[in-house]
N, C-alpha and C positions, 0 to 999 in steps of 0.2 A: 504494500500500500504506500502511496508518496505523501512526504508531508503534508502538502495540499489537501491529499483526499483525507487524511486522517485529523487534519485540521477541521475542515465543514464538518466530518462526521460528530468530533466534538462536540464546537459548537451546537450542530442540530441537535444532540442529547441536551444543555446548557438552554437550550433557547425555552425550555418549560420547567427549569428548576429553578428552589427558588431561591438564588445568589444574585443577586445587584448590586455587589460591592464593589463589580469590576467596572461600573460605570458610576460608580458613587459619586456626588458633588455636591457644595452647599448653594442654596439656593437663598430667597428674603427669607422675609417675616410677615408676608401678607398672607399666611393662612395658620391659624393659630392652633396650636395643640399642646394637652398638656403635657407636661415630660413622664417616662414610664415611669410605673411603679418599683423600686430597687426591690421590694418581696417578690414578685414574678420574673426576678432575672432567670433568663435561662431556661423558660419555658417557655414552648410554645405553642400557638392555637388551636394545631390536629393533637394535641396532648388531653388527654382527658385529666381536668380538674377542676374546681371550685365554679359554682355561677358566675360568680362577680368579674372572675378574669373574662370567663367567654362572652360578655355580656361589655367586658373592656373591649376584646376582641373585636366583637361586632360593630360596636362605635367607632372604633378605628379604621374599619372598613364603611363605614358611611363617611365618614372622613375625608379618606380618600378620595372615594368615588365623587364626593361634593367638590370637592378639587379640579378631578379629573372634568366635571360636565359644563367647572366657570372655563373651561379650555386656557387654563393657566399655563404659562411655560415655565422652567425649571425655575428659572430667579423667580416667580411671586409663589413657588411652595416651601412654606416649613420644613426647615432643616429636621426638626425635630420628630416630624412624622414623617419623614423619608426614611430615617435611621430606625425609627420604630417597627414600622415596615417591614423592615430585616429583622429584627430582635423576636418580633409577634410570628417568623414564616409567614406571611400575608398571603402566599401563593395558596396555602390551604384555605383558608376563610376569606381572601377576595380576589378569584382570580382575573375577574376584570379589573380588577385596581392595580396589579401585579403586571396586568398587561401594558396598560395607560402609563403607569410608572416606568415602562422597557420602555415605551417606544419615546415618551419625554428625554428619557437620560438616552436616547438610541441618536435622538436631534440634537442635543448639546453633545453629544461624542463627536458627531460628524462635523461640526466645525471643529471640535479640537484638531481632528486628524488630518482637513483641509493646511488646517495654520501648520499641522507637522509636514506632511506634504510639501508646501511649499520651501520647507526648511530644507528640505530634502529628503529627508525619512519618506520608506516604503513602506505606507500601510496596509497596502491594497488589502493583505487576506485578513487584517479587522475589520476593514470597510467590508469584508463580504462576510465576517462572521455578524456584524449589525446586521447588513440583508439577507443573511438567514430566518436571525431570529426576525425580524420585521416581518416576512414572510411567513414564516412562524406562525403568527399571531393572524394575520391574515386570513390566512386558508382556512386557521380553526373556527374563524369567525364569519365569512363570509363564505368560503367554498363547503367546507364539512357540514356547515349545518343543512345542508342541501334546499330546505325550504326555509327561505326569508318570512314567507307568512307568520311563524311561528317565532320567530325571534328581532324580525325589527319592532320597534317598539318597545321593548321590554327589557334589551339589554341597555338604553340608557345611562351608560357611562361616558359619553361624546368620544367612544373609543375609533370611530370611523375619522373623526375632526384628525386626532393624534395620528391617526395612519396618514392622514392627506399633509398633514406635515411632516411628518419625514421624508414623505413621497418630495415634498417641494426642497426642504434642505439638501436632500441628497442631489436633487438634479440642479441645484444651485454650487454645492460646493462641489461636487463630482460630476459636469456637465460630459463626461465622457459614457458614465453612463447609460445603457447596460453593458458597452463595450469593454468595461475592465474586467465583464465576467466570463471565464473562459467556455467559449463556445458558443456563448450569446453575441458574439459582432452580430453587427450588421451594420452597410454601407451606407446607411442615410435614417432621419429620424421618418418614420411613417406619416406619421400627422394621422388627419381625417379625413375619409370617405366621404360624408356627408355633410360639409359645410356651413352651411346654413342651418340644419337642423343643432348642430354642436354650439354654434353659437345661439340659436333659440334657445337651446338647455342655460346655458351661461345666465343668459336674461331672466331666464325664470328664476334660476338661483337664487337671485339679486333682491325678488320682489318678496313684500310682506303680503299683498292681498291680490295675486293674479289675476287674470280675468279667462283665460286658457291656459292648459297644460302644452308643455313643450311638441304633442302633436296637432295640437292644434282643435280641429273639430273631429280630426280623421277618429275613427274606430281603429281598436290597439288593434284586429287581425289584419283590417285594411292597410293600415299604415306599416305595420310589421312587413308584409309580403312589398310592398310599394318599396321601402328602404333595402329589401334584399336586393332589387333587382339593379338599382341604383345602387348595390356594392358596399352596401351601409354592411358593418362589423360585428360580429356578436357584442362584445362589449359597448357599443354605441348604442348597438340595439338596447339594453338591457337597460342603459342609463335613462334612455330615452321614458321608456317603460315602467321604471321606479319612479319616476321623474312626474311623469301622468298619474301614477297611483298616488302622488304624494295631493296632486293637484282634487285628485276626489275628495280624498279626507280633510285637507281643507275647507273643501266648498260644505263638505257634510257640515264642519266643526268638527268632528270626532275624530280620534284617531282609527279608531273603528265603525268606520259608516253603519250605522242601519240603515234599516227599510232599502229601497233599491236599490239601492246607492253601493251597501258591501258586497255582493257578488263581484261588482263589476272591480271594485278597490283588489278584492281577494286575487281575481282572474291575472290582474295588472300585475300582482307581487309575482303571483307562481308563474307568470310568464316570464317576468323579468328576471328572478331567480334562475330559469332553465336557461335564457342566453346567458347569464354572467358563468354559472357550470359550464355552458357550450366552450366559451370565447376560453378559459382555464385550458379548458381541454386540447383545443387548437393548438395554443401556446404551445402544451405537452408535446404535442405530436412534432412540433419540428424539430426535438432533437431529443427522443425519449431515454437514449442510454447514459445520459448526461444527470447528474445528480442536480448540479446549478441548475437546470431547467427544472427542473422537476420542484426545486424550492422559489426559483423567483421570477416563474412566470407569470404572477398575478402583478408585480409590480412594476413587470418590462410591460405590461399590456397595457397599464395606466398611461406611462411615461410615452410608449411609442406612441400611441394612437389618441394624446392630446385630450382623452377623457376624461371629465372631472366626477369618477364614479367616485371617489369619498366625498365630497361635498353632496352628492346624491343621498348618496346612504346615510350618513352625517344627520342630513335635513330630513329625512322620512322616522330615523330614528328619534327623533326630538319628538317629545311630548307636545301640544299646542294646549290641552286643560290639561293641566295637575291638578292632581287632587291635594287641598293642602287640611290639614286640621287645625284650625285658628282654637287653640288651646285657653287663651284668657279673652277670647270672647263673650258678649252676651251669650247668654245659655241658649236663646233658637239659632244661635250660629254652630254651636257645639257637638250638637245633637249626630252630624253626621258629616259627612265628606264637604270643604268648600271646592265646588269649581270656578278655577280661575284663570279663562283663555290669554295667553301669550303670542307670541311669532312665532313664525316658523323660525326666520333667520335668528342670525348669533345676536340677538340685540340684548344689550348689557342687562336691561331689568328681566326679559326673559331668561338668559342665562342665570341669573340670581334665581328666580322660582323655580326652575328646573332641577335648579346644583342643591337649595336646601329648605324646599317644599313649606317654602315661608314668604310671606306679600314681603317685597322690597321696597322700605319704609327705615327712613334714617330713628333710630333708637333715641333721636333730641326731639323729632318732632312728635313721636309719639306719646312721651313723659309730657312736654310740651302742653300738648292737648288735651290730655287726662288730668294733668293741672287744674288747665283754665276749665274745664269740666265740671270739677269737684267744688270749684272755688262761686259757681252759678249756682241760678236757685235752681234747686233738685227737680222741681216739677213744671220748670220753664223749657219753651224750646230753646235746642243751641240747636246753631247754625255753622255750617261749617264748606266756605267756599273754595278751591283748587285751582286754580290756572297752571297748565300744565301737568296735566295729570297721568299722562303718559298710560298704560297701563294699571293706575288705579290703586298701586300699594299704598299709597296716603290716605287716599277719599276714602278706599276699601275698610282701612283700619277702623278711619275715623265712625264710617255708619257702623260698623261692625263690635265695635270696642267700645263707643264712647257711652255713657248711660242716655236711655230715651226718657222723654222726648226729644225727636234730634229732626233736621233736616240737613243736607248734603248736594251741591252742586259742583260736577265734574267740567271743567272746559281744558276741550283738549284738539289741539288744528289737526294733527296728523291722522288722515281717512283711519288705518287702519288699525291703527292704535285706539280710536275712539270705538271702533267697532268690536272691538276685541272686548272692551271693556262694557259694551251694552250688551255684547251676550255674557258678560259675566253677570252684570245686574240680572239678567234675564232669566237666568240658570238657579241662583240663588233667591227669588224672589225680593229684589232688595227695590224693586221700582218706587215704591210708596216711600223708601227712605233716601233713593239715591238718584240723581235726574245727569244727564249727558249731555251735553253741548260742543258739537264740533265746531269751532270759532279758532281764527286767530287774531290775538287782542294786541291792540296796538295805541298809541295814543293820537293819530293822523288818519282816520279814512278809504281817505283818499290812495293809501298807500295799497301795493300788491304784495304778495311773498308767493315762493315757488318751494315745494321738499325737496328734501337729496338726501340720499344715504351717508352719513357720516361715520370713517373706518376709522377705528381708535384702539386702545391696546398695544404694548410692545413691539408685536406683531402684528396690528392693524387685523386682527383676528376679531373682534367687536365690530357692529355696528349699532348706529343710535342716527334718526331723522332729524336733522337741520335745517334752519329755513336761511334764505337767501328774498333780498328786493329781487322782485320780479324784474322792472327795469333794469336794474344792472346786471340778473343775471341770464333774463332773455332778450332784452333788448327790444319789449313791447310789455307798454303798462296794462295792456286788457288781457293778457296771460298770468297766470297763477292764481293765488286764491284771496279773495278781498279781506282786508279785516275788518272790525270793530271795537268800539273802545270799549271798556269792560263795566261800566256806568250804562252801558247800551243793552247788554248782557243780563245782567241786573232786571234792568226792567224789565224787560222782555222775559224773564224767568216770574214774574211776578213780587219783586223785591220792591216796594214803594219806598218811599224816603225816611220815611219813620222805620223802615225794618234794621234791625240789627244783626251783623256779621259777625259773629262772637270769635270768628277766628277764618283769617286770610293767609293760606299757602301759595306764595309763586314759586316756581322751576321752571324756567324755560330757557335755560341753557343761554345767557348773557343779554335776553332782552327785560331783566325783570323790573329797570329804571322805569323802561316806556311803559310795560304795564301798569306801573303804581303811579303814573302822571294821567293816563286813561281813569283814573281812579280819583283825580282831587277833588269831585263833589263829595264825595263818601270821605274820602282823608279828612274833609275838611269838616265836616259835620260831625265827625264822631262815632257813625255808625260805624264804623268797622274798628270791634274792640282789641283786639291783638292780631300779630302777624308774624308769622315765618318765613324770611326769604332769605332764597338759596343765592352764596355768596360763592363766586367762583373766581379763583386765584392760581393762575399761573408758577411755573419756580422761578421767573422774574418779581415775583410782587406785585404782577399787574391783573388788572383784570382777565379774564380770559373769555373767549367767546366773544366780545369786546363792551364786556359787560364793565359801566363806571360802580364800583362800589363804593364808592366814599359818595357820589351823587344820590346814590338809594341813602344812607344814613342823615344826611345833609337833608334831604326829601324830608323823610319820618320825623326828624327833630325839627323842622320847620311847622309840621301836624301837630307837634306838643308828645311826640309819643314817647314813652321811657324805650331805649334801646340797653340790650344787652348781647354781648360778641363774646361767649368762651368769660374769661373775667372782668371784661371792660363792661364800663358802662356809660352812656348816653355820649356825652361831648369826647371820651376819653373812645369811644370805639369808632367816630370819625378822625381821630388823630392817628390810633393806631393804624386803621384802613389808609390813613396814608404814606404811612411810612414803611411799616415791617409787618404785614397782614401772614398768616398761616396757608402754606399752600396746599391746597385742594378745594374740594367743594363742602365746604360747613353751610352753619347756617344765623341769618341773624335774627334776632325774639326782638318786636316791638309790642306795648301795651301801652294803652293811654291811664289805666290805674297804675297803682306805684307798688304793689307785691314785690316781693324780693325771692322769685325763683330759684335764686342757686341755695336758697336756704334748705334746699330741699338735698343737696349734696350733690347734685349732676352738675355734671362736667359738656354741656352741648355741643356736641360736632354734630355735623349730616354725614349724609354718606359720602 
């Protein structure tokens, strides 16, 4: 046997055991865990003993996995639960967290060995011990399980996201291959058969609320035989076909269609299932006496042929309702499952309810608001208004948590974000307590604005919707979506001048000045008795988003309102906002009473 061969053989034994010490690395501190217990050294999880460890156990593997589904890269995971990881065997009690964790530490390897490469050091047979295991994990996941019906959806750990990126690292740092893999040359990269269709796929990726699936109006048997003849690829086929079944269960809302709708959902996976099996197969066939083929032709089939089948599967495996259980809710919130519609796409508050089956809601404004709750009369309405409410972890908490009698208004511009959040109301019977308003609030009119997908993250691996002036960003003021001022809102909700606002949330990502100038008849009157807004600071110290902060403080204490920032108060958190502010997104607490809040012992950041 040659070293070579007895190398991969290796490796392929290594690629399902559970050692990660050889890719071990520290990473931040943005995921928190507590440090192991020194009583349980040296045990581990497939060991039978005591509840309370395996009950450690299993928390650690939700851990992870909550990790793994915010599609974190190595620097924003805990050092502390990496390491744990190893100490616990995690391979026995979570093997999808086991996997997510190889193919993370498998993308930070591969630029290590780029940067050695370049030095000159020959990595090649680590580089193809990583594409083993990668491959590894692949097949067991997407080929062995032979039917997708049964296991998309369910496995839920964004372990398809973690494949498509290594898939991208390696053909970045190793743009040679699959040619460094022996027997795998080949003279030129493939690309795509089907042009137009691959880029159709692409676009639909992109969108929150489509309006067609990537085939369009065609029928999956019509359109299936149409693309053969036209030279379309099993693997394109397949993409195409998961891609259509993801587009059903959207339109249903459910992950699993009912009524007519799941036949056709089912028909789409198990077809698309049998070409991604087929298209493996092919692979196989061009050089079956070959070990490397046989391990990494799911991953030369991706590369060659320009298909974004993990961003496919990635998005079909994404939940769109979780089920969350709002634990310190009113008790008719308790009773049973909350459904709570999300994106499809990677968008950051979905990724949050996804990764840990909790509304995404900063832990300031929800003390915040159970404050000002308690501190009203017991048996009076509170009011509780949203501008920008994106997905609805705010408004949601607040009907949900705060004591009734309560009323609730959500205003949110983005179409599918706002729809998202009316079949939440819809779902939970929350109408009578919670009303939707698709608006974007402005303090001009006259003004337009346009959406765009905005890519955020490390790796630009997030998305979250941005607005843009319509004039400057199409170059025709009757294009995009009109706004109104939020006094306009107001009325039109049924708010007359005497009502009172017992508490005002803005978030909309750096326009939250002009919103609260759309607002001076209320500022100025007094109805709106406190306020939370989201303060966004750059690692410049400056605004960001091109939001004036120190103009929103400046605003509020011209209203008379007492302001509080973290430990500042009133005159002293306009001074601070100009000079040395906290970077990220907190938040700032106004009230026109004079309570002393932090008596309470909280420390207020946002998310």
């Amino acid at each position: 046997m040659t070293g070579r061969m007895a190398f991969l053989l290796t490796t392929t034994a290594l690629a399902s055991a559970p050692n990660l010490s050889d890719l071990q690395e520290s990473g931040g501190a943005a995921f928190q865990a507590p440090m192991f217990d020194e009583a349980w050294a040296g045990l581990r999880c497939d060991h039978r003993v005591e509840a309370s460890f395996s009950k450690f156990c299993n928390n650690r593997c939700d851990q992870i996995l909550g990790s793994l589904r915010m599609r974190m890269d190595m620097s924003a995971t805990n050092h502390d639960l990496l390491q744990e990881s190893e100490r616990i065997n995690v391979w026995q009690v979570c093997p999808l967290g086991f996997r997510g964790m190889h193919l993370l530490k498998g993308v930070q390897a591969l630029g290590r060995l780029r940067r050695d490469a370049d030095a000159g050091a020959d990595n090649s047979e680590r580089v193809l011990g990583l594409l083993v295991s990668a491959e590894t994990n692949i097949r067991q996941l997407v080929l062995e399980h032979q039917n997708l019906t049964q296991s998309l959806g369910h496995i839920g750990a964004a372990i398809f996201f973690h494949m498509g990126q290594f898939l991208q690292e390696l053909t970045h740092q190793f743009p040679e291959f699959p040619n460094l893999v022996p027997g795998m040359e080949v003279a030129e990269v493939a690309g795509t058969s089907i042009p137009s269709e691959m880029e159709a796929l692409r676009l639909y990726l992109l969108q929150d609320a489509p309006s067609l699936g990537p085939l369009g109006a065609r029928d999956a048997a019509v359109g299936t035989a149409e693309l053969r003849r036209r030279g379309g690829k099993s693997i394109e086929i397949a993409a195409l076909l998961l891609a259509q079944a993801d587009f059903v269960r959207l339109k249903s809302g459910r992950y699993r269609p009912p009524g007519a709708e799941g036949p056709e959902f089912l028909r789409l996976l198990t077809l698309g299932s049998a070409f991604l099996i087929q298209a493996s197969k092919h692979e196989l066939a061009r050089a079956p006496s070959l070990l490397h083929t046989q391990l990494l032709g799911f991953l030369s089939l991706a590369k060659l042929n320009s298909v974004p089948i993990f961003d496919v599967l990635d998005r079909l495996d994404s939940d769109v309702v979780p089920k969350l259980y709002l634990r310190e809710a009113r008790k008719e919130f308790t009773k049973e499952h909350f459904l709570f519609h999300v994106l499809p796409t990677r968008n950051v508050e979905s990724n949050h309810v996804r990764s840990f089956w909790d509304l995404h809601c900063d832990f300031a404004f929800k003390e915040f608001a159970k404050v000002r709750r308690s501190r009203s009369v017991a048996d009076s309405l509170f009011t509780v208004v949203e501008v920008g409410s994106h997905l609805g972890g705010c408004i949601v908490f607040a009907a949900t948590h705060l004591e009734a009698p309560l009323r609730a208004l959500a205003v949110e511009p983005y179409p599918p974000a706002a729809a998202a959040l009316r079949r939440t109301v819809a779902d939970n019977n929350l109408r009578e307590l919670l009303a939707v308003d698709e608006r974007f609030i402005c303090s001009d009119p006259k003004l337009r604005f346009t959406a765009k997908q905005l890519s955020m993250g490390p790796a630009l691996q997030f998305t979250q919707p941005a607005w843009d002036d319509a004039a400057d960003s199409l170059g025709d003021e009757t294009e995009g979506n009109g706004c109104v001022t939020m006094e306009t809102v107001l009325q039109e909700r049924g708010f007359d001048a005497e009502s009172d606002i017992d508490l005002l949330r803005v978030h909309v990502l750096g326009r939250e000045l002009d919103v609260l100038r759309s607002l001076k008849d209320s500022l100025g009157s007094g109805r709106i008795k406190a306020l939370a807004v989201a303060i966004l600071i750059d690692g410049d110290g400056n605004g960001d988003g091109g939001q004036d902060s120190v103009g929103i403080a400046k605003l509020l204490r011209s209203y008379g309102y007492r302001l509080e920032y973290h430990e500042f108060r009133d005159d002293d958190v306009v001074s601070m906002l100009s000079t040395d502010a906290p970077v990220g997104t907190t938040t700032l607490f106004a009230q026109l009473d004079a309570h002393d809040l932090n008596s309470t012992g909280l420390f207020y950041r946002g998310r």
